[in-house]
C-alpha positions as CSV (number, residue, x, y, z in Angstrom):
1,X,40.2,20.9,-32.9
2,X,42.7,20.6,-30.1
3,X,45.1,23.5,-30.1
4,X,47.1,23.0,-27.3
5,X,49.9,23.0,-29.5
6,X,49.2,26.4,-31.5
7,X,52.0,28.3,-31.0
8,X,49.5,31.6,-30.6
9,X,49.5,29.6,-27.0
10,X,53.1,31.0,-25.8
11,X,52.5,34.8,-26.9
12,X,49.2,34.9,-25.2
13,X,50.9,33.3,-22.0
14,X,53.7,36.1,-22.2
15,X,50.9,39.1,-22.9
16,X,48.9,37.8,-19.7
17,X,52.3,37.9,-17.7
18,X,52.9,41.1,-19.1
19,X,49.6,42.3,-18.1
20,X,49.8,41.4,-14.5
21,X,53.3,42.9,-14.2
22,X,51.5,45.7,-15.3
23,X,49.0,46.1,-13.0
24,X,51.1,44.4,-10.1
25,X,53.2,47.1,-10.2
26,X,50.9,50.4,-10.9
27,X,48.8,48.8,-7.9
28,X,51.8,49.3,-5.9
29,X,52.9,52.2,-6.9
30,X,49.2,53.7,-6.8
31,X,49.6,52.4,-2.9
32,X,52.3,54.2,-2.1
33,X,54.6,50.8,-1.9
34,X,56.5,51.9,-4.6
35,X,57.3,55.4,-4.5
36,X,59.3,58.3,-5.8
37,X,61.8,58.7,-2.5
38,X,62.9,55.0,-2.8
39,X,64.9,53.6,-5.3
40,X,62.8,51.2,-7.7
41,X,63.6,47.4,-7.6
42,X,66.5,45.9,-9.9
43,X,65.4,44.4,-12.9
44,X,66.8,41.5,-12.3
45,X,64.9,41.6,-9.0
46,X,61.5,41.6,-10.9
47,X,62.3,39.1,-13.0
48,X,63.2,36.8,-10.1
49,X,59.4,37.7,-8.1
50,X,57.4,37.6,-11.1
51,X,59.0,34.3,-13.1
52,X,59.3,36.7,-16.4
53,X,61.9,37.5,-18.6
54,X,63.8,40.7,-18.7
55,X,62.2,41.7,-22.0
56,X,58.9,41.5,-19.9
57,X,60.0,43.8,-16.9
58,X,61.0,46.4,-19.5
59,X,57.8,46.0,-21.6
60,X,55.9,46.8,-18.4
61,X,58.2,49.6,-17.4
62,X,57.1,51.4,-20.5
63,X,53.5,51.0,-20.2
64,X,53.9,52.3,-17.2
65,X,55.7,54.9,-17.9
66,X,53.0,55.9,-20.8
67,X,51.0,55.8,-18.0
68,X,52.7,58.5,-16.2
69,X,53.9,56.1,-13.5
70,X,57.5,55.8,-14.1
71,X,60.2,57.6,-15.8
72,X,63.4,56.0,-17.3
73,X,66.4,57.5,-18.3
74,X,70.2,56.1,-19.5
75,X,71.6,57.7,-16.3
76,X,69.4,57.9,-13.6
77,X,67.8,54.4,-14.3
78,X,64.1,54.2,-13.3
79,X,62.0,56.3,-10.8
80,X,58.4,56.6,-9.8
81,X,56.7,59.8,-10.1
82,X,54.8,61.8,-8.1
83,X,50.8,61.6,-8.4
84,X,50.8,64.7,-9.9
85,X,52.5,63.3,-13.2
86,X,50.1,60.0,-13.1
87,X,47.3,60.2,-16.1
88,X,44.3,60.0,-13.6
89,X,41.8,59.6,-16.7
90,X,43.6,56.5,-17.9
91,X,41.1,53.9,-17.4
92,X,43.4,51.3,-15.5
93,X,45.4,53.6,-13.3
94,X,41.7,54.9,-12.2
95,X,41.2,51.4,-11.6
96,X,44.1,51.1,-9.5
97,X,43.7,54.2,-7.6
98,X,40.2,52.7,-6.4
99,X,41.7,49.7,-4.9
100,X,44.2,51.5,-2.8
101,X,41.8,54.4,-1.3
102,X,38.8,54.1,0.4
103,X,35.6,53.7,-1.9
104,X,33.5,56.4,-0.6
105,X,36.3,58.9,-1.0
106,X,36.9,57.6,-4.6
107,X,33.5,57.8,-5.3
108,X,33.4,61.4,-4.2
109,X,36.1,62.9,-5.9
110,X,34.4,61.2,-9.1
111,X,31.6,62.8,-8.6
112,X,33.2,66.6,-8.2
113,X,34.5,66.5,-11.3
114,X,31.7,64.6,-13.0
115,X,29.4,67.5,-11.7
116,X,32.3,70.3,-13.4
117,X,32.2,68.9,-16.7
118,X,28.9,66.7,-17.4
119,X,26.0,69.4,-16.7
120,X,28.0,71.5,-19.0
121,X,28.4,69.1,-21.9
122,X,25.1,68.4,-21.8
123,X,24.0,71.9,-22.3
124,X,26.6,71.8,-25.5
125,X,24.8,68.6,-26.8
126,X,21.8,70.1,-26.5
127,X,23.2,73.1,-29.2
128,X,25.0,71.0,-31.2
129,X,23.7,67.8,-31.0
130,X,23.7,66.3,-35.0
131,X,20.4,64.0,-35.9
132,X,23.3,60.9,-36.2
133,X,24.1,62.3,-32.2
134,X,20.5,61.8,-31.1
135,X,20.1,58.7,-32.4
136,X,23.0,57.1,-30.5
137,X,21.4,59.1,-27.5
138,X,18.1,57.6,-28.1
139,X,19.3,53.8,-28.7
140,X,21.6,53.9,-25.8
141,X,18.6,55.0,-23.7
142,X,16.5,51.8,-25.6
143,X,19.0,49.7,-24.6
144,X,19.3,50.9,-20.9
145,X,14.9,50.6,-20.8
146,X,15.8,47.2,-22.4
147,X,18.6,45.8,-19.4
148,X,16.4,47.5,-16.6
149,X,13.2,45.5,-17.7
150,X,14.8,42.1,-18.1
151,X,16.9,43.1,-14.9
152,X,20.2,42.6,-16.0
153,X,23.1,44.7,-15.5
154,X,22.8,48.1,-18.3
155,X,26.4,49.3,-17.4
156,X,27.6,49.3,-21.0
157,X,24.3,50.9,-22.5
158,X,24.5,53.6,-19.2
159,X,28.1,54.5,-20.3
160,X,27.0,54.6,-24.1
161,X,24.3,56.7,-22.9
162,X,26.8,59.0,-21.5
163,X,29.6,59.1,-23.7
164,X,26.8,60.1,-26.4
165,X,26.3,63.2,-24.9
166,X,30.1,63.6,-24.6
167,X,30.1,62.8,-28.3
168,X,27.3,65.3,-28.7
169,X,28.9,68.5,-27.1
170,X,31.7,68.3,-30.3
171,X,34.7,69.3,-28.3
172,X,37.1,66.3,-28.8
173,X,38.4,66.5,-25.2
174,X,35.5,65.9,-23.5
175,X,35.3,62.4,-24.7
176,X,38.6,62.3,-22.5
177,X,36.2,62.0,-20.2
178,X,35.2,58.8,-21.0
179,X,36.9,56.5,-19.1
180,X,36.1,58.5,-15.8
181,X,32.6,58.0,-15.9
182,X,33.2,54.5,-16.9
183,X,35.0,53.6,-13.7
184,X,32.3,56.2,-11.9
185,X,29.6,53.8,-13.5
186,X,31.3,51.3,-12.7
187,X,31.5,51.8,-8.9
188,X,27.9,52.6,-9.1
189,X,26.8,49.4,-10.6
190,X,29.2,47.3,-7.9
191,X,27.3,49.0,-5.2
192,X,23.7,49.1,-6.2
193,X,22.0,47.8,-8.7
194,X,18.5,49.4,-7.6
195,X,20.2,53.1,-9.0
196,X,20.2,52.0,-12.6
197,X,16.7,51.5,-12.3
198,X,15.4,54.3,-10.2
199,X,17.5,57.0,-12.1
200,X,16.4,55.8,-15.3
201,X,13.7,58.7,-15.6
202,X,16.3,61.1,-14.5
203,X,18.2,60.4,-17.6
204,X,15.1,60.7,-19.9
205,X,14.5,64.2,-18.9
206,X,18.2,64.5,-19.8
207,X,17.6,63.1,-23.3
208,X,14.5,65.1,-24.2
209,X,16.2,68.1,-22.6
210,X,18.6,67.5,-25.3
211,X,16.3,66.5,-28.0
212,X,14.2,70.0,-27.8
213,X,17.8,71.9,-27.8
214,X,16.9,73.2,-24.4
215,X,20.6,73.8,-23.5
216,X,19.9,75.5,-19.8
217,X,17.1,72.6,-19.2
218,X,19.6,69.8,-20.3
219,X,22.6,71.4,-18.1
220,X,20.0,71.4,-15.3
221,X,18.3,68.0,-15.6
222,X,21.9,66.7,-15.8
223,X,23.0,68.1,-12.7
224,X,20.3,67.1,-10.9
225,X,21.3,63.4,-12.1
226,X,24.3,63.2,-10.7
227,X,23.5,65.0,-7.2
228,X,20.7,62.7,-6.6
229,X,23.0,59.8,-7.8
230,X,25.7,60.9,-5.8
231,X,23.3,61.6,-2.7
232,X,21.9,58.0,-3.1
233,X,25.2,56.7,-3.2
234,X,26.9,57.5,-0.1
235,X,24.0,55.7,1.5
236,X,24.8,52.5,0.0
237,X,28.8,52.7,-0.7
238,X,31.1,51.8,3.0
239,X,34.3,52.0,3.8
240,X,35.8,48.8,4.6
């Protein structure tokens, strides 16, 4: 059926405008274009670059502002914020923040705070891991096996993998954590291929670690992940 005429076709036209308002804007703003000693463009100026309605701009302004971004208020209008105020673990500001830095640094400061919090979650998971806990564990690890064997790319299954174990350790906030090492992945996979493969064994030693309720060998097997993730890594990620 031709549905050129649906009138779903207008909404998802505005969303997709709305959407790259979005990320137009945080990119600058992440970039230091846009920033918190300058006054931030009319509305009507926005609506006038990007072709959208003023319902749009102010859609996006919100978002953003979720985001930690931007602030509005009735008298002082709209502002950016510092980077202090920006929600770092937001998956699309993260995103954002990697295209206006240099990859290797991103990449690093990723990885210090991957190497704070994982090793020690996996230790939890190890103590409180619940039977439905190792199973996801265990099937995300199938799945990864699976992707590296018909060499394909195994990012999702890698960040299932993961967010098991953050799943595992039973402390709401560490699945917070999520979207970090999704982007952290992420980079990985962009870069190299090859260290989904070669750290696949590194992450089995994880998951038995976990399985036997070894909570000191799980911490250490995970930490030894990372740093020879990390270490392999900054041989194959450059700065442009």
């Amino acid at each position: 059926m031709n549905n050129r005429f649906s009138p779903e076709l207008p909404l998802l036209r505005r969303r997709n405008l709305f959407a790259q308002v979005v990320e137009e804007l945080g990119i600058r703003i992440v970039r230091g274009d846009l920033n918190p000693d300058e006054p931030f463009p009319k509305e009507a100026d926005l609506e006038a670059e990007f072709g959208v309605s003023r319902s749009v701009i102010r859609e996006a302004v919100k978002t953003l502002a979720a985001k930690g971004l931007l602030e509005s208020r009735t008298r002082t209008g709209i502002r950016v914020l510092p980077p202090m105020r920006w929600n770092l673990l937001d998956s699309e500001v993260l995103s954002w923040r990697y295209s206006a830095m240099p990859p290797l640094q991103f990449f690093a400061e990723l990885f210090e705070v991957r190497m704070m919090i994982e090793p020690e979650a996996a230790g939890l998971a190890a103590e409180r891991a619940t039977e439905a806990d190792l199973l996801e564990i265990g099937e995300a690890f199938e799945a990864m096996t699976e992707a590296s064997e018909a060499d394909i790319p195994g990012i999702e299954a890698d960040l299932r993998f993961h967010r098991g174990i953050l799943a595992a350790g039973r402390n709401p906030l560490l699945l917070q954590m999520g979207n970090l090492i999704g982007v952290g992945l992420l980079i990985s996979h962009r870069f190299s291929r090859e260290s989904f493969v070669i750290f696949l064994p590194a992450h089995k030693k994880v998951m038995d670690a976990i399985k036997d309720g070894d909570a000191a060998g799980a911490t250490l097997a995970m930490q030894r992940l990372l740093a020879d993730t990390r270490d392999y890594m900054k041989g194959h990620i450059r700065d442009d």
